[in-house]
N, C-alpha and C positions, 0 to 999 in steps of 0.2 A: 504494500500500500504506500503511497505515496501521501508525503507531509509537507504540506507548506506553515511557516508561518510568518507572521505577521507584525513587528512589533513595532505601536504607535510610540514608542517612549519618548516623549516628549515635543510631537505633534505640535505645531502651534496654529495651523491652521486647516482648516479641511482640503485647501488646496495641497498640502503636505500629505495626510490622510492618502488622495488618489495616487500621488507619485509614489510612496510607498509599494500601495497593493498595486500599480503598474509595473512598478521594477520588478515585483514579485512575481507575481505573474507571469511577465515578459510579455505583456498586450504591446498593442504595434503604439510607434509613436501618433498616430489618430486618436489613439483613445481618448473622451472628450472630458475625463474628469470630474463626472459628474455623477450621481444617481445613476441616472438609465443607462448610461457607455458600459459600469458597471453590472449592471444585470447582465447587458445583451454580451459584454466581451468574459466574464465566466461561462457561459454557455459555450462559446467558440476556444477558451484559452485554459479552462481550468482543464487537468489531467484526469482522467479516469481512477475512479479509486482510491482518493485523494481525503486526508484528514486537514483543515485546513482552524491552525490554532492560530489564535489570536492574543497577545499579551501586551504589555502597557497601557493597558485602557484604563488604569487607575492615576494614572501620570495626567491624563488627559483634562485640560480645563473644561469646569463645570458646564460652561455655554458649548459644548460639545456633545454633552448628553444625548439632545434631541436629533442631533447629525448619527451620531453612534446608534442610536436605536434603528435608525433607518437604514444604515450599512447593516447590522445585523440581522432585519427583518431580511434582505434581501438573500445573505451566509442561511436565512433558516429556508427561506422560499426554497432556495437551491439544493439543499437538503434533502428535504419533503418532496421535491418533483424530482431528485436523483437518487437512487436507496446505495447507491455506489459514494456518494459524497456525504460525508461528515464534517459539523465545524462545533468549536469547543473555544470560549473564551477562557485561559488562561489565571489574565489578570485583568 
């Protein structure tokens, strides 16, 4: 199984956030950094099989919360609609 992870430690802005899980990933330089680039570029970029942990999200400032729920919701969508894909916040 394959493992990515993820770590926002010390993130300072959401724009930072997608460059992270872009390098991670390896999404093409198009990727648009936003929400939806995200949904649709996991479906085409994440690997088969794949446990995908996420850690420093405790480092994360507070006005990040409502950002962080919504990258999450989307770790869970892809989950749920892949029984091959796992993801696991860390910290």
């Amino acid at each position: 199984m394959n493992q990515i992870t993820l770590d926002f430690t010390g993130c300072k802005s959401p724009l930072n956030l997608h460059l992270i899980i872009k390098d991670t990933f390896g999404f093409p330089d198009f990727y648009g950094n936003n929400l939806s680039a995200l949904w649709d570029s996991l479906w085409e970029y994440c690997p088969p099989d794949t446990v995908i942990y996420v850690k420093g999200v405790n480092t994360l400032p507070k006005d990040f919360d409502e950002y962080m729920s919504k990258i999450f919701d989307i770790f869970k969508r892809l989950e749920d609609e892949d029984e091959n894909i796992k993801f696991e916040i860390m910290s």
